[in-house]
C-alpha positions in Angstrom: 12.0 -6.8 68.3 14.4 -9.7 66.9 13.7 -8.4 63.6 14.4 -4.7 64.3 17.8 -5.8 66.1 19.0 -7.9 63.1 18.0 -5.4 60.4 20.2 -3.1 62.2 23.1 -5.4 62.1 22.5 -6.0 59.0 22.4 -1.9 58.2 25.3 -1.3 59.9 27.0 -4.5 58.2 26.5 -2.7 55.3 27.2 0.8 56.3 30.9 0.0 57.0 31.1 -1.8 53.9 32.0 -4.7 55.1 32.2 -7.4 52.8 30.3 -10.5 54.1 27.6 -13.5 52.7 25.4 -15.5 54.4 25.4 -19.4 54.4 23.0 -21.1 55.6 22.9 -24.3 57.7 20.1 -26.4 59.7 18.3 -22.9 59.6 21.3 -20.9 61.3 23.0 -17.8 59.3 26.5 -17.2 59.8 28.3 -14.1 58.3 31.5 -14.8 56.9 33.7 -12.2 55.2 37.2 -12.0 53.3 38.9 -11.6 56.1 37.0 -14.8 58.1 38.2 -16.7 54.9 41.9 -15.8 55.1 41.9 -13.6 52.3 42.7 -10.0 52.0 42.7 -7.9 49.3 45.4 -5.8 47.8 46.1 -3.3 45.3 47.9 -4.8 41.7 50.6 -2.2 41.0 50.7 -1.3 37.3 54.1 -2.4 37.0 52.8 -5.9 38.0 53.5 -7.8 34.7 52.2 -11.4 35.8 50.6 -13.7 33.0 47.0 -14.1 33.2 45.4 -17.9 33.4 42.8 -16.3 30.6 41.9 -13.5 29.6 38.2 -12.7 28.7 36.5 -10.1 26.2 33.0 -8.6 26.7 31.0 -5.9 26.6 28.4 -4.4 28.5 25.6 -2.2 29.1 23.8 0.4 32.0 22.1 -2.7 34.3 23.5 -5.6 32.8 25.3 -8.0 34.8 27.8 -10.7 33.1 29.5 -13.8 35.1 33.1 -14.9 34.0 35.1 -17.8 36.0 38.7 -18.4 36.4 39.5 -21.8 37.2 42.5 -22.6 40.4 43.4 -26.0 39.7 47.1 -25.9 42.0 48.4 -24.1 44.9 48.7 -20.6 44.7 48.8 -18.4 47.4 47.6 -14.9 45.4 44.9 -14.5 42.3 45.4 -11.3 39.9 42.0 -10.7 39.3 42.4 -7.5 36.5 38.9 -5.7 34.9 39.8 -3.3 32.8 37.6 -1.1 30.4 39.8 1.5 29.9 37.0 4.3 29.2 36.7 6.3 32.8 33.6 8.1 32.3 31.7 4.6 32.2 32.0 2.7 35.8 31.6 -1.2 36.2 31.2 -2.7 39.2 33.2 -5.8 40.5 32.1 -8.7 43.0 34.3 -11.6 43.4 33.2 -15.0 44.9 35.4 -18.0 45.7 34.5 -21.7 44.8 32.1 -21.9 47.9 30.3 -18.8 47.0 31.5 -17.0 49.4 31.3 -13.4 48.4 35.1 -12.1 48.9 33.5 -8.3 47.9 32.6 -6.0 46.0 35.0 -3.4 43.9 34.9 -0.1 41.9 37.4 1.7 40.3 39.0 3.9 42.9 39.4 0.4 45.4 42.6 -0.5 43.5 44.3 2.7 44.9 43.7 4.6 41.3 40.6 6.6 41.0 39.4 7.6 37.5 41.3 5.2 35.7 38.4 2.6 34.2 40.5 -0.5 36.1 40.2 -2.4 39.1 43.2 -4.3 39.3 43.6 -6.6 42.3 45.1 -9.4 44.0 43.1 -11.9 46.4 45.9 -13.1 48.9 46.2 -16.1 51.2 49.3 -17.4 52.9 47.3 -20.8 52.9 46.9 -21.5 49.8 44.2 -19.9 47.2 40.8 -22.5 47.3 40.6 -24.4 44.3 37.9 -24.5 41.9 36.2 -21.9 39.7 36.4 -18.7 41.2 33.4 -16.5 39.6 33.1 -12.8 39.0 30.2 -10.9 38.2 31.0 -7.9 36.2 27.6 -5.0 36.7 27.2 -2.0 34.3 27.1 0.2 37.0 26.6 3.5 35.6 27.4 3.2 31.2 26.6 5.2 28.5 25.8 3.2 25.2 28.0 0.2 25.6 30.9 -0.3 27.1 34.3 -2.9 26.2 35.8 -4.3 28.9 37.9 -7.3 29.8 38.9 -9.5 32.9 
């Protein structure tokens, strides 16, 4: 019965698209999402012209799943995080984790407020300050045709 209550949870966790992880400690799961963390998340308006730490090129394929970083080595309190591959009739997927692993979430192309435009453009935002460390993003060929450009 315990298991049937906590795969529903779980279900409906998912179902709202909430974005959460679990961590576990002496055998106890805690969910934790953006939010729990201090972070929201924010549409990047176009006009936005802020200078990138890096900048990375890649490409990718239907499936395939590449991990970049971005390092936060001083205070900031908001983190442009910018994949762009330009061509909308591919789609990439975008999940961002902070230097704990925490998973912050998961984005397409519409979740910057632009649908159809092969960009999700974004800012990560804390009034406490931005944890340092590498922040990691996993970039996922979601659904591609032949091979797609992108960069982040």
């Amino acid at each position: 019965m315990k298991v049937l209550i906590i795969g529903l949870l779980i279900f409906l966790l998912y179902a709202s698209g909430a974005s959460a992880t679990m961590s576990t400690t002496d055998e106890e799961f805690e969910l934790i999402s953006a939010e729990d963390l201090g972070y929201t998340i924010i549409p990047a308006k176009s006009s936005d012209n802020e200078v990138a730490v890096r900048t990375v090129y890649d490409t990718i394929t239907q499936g395939e799943v590449n991990w970049h970083g971005k390092t936060v080595s001083t205070y900031i309190e908001s983190l442009n995080v910018d994949l762009n591959w330009g061509d909308s009739s591919n789609s990439l997927r975008l999940t961002i984790y902070d230097p704990n692993n925490h998973c912050i979430g998961t984005f397409y192309d519409s979740d910057d407020g632009k649908t159809d435009d092969g960009r999700i453009n974004l800012y990560v935002r804390n009034s406490s300050g931005i944890e340092q460390g590498t922040w990691r993003y996993m970039v996922y060929g979601y659904s591609v045709s032949g091979t797609e450009d992108y960069s982040i």
